[in-house]
LUMVO-180003 format. One record per residue: residue number from 1; x, y, z of N, C-alpha, C, O in turn; residue in one letter. Coordinates in Angstrom, 2 decimals. Layout:
BEGIN
   firo      n.c1      n.c2      n.c3     ca.c1     ca.c2     ca.c3      c.c1      c.c2      c.c3      o.c1      o.c2      o.c3   rofi
    NUM         X         Y         Z         X         Y         Z         X         Y         Z         X         Y         Z      A
...
END
This chain:
BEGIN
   firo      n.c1      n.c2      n.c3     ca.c1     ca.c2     ca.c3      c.c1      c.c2      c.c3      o.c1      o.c2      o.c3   rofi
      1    -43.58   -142.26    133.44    -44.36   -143.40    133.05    -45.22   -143.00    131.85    -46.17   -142.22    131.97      X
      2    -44.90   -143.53    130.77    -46.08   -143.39    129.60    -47.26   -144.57    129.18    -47.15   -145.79    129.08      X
      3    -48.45   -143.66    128.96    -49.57   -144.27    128.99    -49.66   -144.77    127.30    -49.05   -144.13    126.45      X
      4    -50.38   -145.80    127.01    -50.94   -146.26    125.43    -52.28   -145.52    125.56    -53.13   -145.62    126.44      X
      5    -52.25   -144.84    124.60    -53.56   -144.03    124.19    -54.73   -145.49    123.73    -54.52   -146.60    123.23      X
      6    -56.11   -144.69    124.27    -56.77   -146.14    124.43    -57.22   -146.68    122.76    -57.02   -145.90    121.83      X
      7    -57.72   -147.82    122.55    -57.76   -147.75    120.98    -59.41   -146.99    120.74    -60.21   -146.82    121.66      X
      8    -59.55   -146.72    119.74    -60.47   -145.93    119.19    -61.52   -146.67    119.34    -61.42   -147.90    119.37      X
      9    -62.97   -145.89    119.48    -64.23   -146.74    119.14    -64.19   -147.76    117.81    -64.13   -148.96    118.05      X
     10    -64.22   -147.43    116.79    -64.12   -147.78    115.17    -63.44   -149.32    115.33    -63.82   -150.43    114.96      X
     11    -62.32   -148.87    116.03    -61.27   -149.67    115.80    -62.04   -151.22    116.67    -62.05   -152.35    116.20      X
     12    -62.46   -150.91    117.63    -62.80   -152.03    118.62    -64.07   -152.74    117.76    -63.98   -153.93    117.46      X
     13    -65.21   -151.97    117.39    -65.83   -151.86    116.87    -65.99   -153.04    115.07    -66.59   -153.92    114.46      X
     14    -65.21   -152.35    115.09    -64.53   -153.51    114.03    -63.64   -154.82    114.47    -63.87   -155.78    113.73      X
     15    -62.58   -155.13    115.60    -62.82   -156.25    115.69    -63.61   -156.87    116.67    -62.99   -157.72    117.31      X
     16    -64.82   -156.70    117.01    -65.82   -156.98    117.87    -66.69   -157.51    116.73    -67.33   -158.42    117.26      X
     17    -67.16   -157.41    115.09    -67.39   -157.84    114.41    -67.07   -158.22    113.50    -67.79   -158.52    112.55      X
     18    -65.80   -158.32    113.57    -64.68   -159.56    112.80    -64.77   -161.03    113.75    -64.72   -162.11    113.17      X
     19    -64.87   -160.96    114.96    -64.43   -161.79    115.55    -66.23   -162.50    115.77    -66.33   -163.47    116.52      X
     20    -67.15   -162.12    115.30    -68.45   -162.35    115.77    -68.97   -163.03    114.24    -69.80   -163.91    113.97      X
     21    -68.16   -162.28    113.52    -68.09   -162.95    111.85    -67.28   -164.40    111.35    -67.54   -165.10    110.38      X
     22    -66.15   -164.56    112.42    -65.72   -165.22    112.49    -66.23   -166.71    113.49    -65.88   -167.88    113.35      X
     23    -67.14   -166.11    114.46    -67.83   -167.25    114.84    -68.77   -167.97    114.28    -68.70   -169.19    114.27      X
     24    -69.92   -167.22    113.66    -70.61   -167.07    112.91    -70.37   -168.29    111.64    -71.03   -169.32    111.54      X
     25    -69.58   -167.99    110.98    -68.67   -168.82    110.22    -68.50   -170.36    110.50    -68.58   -171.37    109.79      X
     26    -68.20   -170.12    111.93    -67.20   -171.57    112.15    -68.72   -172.64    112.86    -68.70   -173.87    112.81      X
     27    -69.59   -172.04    113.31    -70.44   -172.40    114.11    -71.73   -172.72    112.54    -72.61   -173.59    112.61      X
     28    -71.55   -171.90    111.36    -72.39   -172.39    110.05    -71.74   -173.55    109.40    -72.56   -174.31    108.88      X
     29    -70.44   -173.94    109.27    -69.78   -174.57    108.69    -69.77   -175.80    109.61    -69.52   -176.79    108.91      X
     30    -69.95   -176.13    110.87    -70.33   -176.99    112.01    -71.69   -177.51    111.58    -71.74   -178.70    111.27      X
     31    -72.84   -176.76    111.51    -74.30   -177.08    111.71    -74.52   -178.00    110.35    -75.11   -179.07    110.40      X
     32    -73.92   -177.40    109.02    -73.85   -177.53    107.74    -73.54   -179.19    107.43    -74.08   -179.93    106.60      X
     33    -72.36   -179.53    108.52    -71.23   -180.66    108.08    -72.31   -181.65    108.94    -72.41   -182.86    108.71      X
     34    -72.97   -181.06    109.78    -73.71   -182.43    111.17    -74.92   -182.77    110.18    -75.34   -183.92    110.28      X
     35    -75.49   -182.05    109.34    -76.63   -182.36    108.83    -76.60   -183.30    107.50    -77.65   -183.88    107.21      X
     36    -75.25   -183.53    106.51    -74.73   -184.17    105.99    -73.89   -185.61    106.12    -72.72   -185.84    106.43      X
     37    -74.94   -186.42    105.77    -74.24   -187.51    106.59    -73.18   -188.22    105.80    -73.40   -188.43    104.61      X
     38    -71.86   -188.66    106.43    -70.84   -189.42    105.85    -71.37   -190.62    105.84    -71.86   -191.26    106.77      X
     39    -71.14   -191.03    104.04    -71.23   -192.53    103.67    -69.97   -193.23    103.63    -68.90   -192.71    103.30      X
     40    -70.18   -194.87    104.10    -69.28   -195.30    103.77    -69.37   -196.44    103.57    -70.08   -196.97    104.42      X
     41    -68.73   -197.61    102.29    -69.42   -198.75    101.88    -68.14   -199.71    102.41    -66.94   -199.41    102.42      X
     42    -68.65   -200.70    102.77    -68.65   -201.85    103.82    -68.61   -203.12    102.69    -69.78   -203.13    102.29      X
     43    -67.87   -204.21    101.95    -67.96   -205.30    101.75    -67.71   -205.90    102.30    -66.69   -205.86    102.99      X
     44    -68.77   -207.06    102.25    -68.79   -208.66    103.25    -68.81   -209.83    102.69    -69.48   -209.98    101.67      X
     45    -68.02   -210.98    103.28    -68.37   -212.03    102.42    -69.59   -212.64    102.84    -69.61   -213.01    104.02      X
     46    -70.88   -212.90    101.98    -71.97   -213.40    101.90    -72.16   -214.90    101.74    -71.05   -215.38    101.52      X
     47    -72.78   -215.54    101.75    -73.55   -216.97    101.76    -72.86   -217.03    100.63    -72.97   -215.87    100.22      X
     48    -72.08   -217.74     99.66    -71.67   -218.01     98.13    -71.76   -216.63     97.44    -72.43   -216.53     96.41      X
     49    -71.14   -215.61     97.96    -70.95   -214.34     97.29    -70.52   -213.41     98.16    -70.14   -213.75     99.27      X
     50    -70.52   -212.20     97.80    -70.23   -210.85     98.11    -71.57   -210.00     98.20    -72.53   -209.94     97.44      X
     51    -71.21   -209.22     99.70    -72.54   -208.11     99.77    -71.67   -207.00     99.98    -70.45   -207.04     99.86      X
     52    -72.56   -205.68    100.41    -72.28   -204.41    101.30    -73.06   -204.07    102.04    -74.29   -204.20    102.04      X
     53    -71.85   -203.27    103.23    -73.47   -202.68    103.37    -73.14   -200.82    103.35    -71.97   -200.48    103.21      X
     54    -73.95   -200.01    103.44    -73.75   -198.46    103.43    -74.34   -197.68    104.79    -75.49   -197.37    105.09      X
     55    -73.35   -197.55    105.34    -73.09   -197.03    106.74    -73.20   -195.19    106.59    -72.44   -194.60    105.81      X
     56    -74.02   -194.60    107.26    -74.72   -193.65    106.99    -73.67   -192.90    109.01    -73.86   -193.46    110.09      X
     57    -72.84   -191.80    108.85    -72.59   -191.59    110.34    -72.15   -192.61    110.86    -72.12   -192.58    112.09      X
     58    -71.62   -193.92    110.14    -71.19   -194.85    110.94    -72.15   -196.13    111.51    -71.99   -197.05    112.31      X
     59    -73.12   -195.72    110.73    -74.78   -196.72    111.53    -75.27   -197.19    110.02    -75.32   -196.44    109.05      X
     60    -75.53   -198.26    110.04    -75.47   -199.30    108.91    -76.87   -198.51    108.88    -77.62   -198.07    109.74      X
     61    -76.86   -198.54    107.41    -78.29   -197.48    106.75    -78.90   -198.67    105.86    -80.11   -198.79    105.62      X
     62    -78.07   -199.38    105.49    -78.87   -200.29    103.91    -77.50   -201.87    104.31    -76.38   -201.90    104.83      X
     63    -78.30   -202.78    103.79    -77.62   -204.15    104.12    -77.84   -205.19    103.39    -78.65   -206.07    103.72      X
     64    -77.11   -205.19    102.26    -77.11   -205.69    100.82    -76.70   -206.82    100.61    -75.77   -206.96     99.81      X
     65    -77.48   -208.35    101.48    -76.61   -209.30    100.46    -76.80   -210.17     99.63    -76.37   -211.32     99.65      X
     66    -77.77   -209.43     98.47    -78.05   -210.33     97.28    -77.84   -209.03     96.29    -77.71   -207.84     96.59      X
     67    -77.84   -209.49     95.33    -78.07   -208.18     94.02    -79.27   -207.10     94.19    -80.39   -207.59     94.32      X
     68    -79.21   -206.23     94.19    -80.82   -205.38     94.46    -81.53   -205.79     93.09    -81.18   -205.79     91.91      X
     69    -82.54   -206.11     93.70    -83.92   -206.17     91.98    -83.67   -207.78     91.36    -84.27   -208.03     90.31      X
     70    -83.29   -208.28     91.63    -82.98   -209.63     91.22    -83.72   -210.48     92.18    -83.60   -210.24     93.38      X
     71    -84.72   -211.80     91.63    -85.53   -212.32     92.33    -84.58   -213.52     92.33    -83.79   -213.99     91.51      X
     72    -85.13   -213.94     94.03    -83.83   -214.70     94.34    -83.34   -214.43     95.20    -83.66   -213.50     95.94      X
     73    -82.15   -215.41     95.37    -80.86   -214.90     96.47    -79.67   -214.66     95.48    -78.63   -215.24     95.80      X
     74    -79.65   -214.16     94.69    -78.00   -214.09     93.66    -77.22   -212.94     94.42    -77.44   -211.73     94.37      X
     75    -76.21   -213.63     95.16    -75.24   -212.69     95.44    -74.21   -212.14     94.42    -74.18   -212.58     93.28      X
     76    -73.44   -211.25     94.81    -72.74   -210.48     93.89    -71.25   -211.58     93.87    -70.72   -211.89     94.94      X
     77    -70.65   -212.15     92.38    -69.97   -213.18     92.76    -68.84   -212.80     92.64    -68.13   -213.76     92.33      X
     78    -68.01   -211.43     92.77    -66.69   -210.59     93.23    -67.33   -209.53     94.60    -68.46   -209.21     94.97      X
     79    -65.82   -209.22     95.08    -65.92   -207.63     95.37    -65.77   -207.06     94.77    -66.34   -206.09     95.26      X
     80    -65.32   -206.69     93.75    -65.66   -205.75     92.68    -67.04   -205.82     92.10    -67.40   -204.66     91.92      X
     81    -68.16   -206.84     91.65    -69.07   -206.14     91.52    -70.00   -205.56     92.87    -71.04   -204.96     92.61      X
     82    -69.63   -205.74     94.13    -70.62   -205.21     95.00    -69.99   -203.67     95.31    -70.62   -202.74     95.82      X
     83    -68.34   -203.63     94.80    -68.34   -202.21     95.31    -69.01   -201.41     94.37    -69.55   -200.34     94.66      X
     84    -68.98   -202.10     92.77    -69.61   -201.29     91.69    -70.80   -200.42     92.24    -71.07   -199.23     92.36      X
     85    -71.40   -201.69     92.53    -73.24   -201.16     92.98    -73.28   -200.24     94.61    -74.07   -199.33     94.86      X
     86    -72.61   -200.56     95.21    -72.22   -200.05     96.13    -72.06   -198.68     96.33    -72.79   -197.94     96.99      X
     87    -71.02   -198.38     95.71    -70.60   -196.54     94.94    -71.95   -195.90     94.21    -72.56   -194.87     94.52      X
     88    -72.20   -196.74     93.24    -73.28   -196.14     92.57    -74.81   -196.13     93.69    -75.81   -195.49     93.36      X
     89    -74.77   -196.71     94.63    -76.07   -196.64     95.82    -75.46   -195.14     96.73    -76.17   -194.34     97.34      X
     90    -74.03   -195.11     96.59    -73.85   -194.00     97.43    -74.37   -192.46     96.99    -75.11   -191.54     97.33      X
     91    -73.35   -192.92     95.91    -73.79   -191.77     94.58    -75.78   -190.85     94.57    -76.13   -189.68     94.47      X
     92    -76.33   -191.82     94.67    -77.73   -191.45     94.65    -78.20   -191.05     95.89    -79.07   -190.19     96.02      X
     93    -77.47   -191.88     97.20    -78.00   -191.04     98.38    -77.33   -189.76     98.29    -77.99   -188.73     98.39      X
     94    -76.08   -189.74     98.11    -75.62   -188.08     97.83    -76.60   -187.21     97.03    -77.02   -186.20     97.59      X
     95    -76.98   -187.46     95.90    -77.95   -186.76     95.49    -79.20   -186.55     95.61    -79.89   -185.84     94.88      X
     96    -79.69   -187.45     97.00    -80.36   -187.07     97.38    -82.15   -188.35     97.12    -83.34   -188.31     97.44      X
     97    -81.03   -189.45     96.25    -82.58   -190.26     96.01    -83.05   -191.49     97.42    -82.53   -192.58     97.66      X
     98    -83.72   -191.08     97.85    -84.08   -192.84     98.74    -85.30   -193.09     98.68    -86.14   -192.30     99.10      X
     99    -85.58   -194.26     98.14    -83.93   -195.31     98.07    -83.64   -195.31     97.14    -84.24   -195.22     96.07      X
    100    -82.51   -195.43     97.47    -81.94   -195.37     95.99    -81.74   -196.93     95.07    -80.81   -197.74     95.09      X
    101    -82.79   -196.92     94.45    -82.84   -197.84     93.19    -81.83   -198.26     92.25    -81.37   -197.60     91.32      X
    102    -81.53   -199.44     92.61    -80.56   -199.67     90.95    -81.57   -200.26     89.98    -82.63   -200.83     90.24      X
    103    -81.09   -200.01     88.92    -81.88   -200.80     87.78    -81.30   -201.80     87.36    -80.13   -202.02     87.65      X
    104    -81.88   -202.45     86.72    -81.73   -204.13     85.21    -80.51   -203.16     84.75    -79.33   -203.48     84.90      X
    105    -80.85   -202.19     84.28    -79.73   -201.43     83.07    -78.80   -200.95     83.80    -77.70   -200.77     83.28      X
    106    -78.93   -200.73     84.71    -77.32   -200.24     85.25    -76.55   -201.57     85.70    -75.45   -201.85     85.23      X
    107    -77.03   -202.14     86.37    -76.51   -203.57     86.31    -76.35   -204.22     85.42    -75.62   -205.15     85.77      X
    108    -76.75   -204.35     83.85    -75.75   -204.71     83.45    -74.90   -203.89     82.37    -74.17   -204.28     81.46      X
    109    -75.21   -202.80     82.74    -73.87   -201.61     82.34    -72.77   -201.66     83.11    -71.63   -201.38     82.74      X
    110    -73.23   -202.18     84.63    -71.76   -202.30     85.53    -71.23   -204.14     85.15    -70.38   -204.73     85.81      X
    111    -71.70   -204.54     84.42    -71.46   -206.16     84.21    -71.42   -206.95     85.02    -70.69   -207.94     84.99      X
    112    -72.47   -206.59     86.22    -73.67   -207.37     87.22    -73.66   -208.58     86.72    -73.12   -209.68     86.84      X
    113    -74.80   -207.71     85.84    -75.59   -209.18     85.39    -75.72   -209.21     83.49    -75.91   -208.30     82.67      X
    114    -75.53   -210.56     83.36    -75.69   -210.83     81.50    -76.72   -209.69     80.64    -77.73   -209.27     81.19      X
    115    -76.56   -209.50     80.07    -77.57   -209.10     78.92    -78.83   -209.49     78.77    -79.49   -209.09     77.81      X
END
């Protein structure tokens, strides 16, 4: 009957902190992803227009259905301009602004609104 010689200290040693490196890892890349919240924009049809809204984890964060900054009720009168503003509201929570503000000038750089 032959025996396997046992494995070496070193050897165990090393994957005892491969495998602790490897948790390490998977358990930072976990904590990292929970603290980052997934956006996701939502168009609705509104009263005589188009809104959104921006769902933060799935939980409505912001609920848009007039133009932001516009006095009034002026809804957005496509889906295409509410996803415009929409993306660009995401855009800024990604980077980190809240709230995130649109302006006169970006609206009508996205051709929101007239000149």
């Amino acid at each position: 009957m032959t025996t396997k010689p046992a494995p070496s200290r070193n050897r165990l040693l090393t994957s005892q902190f491969l495998v602790g490196l490897l948790g390490f890892g998977i358990i930072f890349a976990y904590l990292r992803h929970q603290r980052e919240p997934l956006y996701q924009l939502r168009i609705f049809p509104a009263s005589g227009g188009w809104g959104y809204d921006i769902l933060a984890n799935g939980s409505t964060l912001i609920h848009q259905e007039t133009i932001p900054g516009e006095t009034g009720r002026r809804n957005f009168r496509n889906v295409e301009q509410a996803r415009r503003v929409g993306k660009i509201v995401i855009m800024k929570l990604q980077q980190g602004q809240f709230p995130p503000t649109v302006s006169r000038q970006e609206l009508v750089q996205m051709k929101v609104l007239p000149q």
